[in-house]
N, C-alpha and C positions, 0 to 999 in steps of 0.2 A: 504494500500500500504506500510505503516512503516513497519508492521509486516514481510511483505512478504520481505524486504530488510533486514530486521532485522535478518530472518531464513537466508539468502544468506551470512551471516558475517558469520568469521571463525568460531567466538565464537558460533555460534546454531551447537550443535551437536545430531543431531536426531542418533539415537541407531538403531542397528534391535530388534525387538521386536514382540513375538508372543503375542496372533492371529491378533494384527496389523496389522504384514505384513506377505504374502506368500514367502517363502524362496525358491528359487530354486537352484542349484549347478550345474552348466555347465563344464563337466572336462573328462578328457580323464578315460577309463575303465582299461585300459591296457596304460604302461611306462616303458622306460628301468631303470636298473641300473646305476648310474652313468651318467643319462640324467635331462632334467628338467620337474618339472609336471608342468601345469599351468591348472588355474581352475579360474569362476567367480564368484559370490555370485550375484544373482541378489532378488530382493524384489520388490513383489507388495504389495501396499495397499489394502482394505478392497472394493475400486471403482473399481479394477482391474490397476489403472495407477502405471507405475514404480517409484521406489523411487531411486532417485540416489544419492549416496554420503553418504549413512548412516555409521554411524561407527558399524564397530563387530570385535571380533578377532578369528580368529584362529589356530588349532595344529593339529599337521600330527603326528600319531602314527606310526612307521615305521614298518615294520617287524623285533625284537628282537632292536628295538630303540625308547624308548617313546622322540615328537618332543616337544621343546618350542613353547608358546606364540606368537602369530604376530599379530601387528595391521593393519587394513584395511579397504578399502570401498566399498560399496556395486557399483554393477556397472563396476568397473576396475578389469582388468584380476589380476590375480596374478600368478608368475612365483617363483619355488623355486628349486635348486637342491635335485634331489635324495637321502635319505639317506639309511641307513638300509640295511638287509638282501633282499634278494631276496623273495618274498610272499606276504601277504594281508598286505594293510596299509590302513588307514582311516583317513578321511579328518573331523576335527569336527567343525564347523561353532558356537563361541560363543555371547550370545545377552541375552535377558531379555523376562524372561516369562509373563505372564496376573498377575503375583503376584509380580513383578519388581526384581524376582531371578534370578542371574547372570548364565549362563550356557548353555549347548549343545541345539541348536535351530535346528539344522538339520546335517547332516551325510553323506560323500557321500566314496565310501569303493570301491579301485581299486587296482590292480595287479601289483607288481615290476617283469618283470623280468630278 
């Protein structure tokens, strides 16, 4: 029961992490310019049950606009304005491989127009 109170403190920060966990990207295909995209990062484990609150980060490449860095949790939506040209942008979800290397864990690629 410590343990499980212990994970619930701020300080336990479980990561996303492949093949840990199954990453899914819940977000719109198509967004305006000059609107907002929002998207959720969700994770199961290896049992199938959701993981919530994990930390990952990620970066929106825009069309003719590479995005910064954002930190986040698995679970809660994320809203961000529009950047970029009008075109393809892509969402990259970063987390930690089976070899604890830091980097693209999953991809989700949608429409400005």
């Amino acid at each position: 029961a410590c343990a499980v109170l212990a994970c619930l403190a701020p300080s336990c920060k479980t990561w996303a992490k492949i093949p840990e966990h199954t990453v899914t990207i819940v977000a719109d295909s198509q967004v305006k310019k000059g609107g907002d995209f929002s998207f959720c990062v969700t994770l199961k484990d290896n049992n199938g049950a959701q993981v919530y609150k994990a930390k990952y980060q990620y970066k929106i490449n825009w069309a003719g606009l590479e995005g910064s860095t954002h930190k986040a949790e698995s679970g809660i939506y994320e809203k961000i304005r529009v950047k970029g040209a009008q075109g393809k942008a892509t969402l990259q979800v970063l987390g930690y491989d089976a070899q604890d290397n830091f980097g693209v864990i999953a991809t989700h690629t949608f429409q400005v127009d």
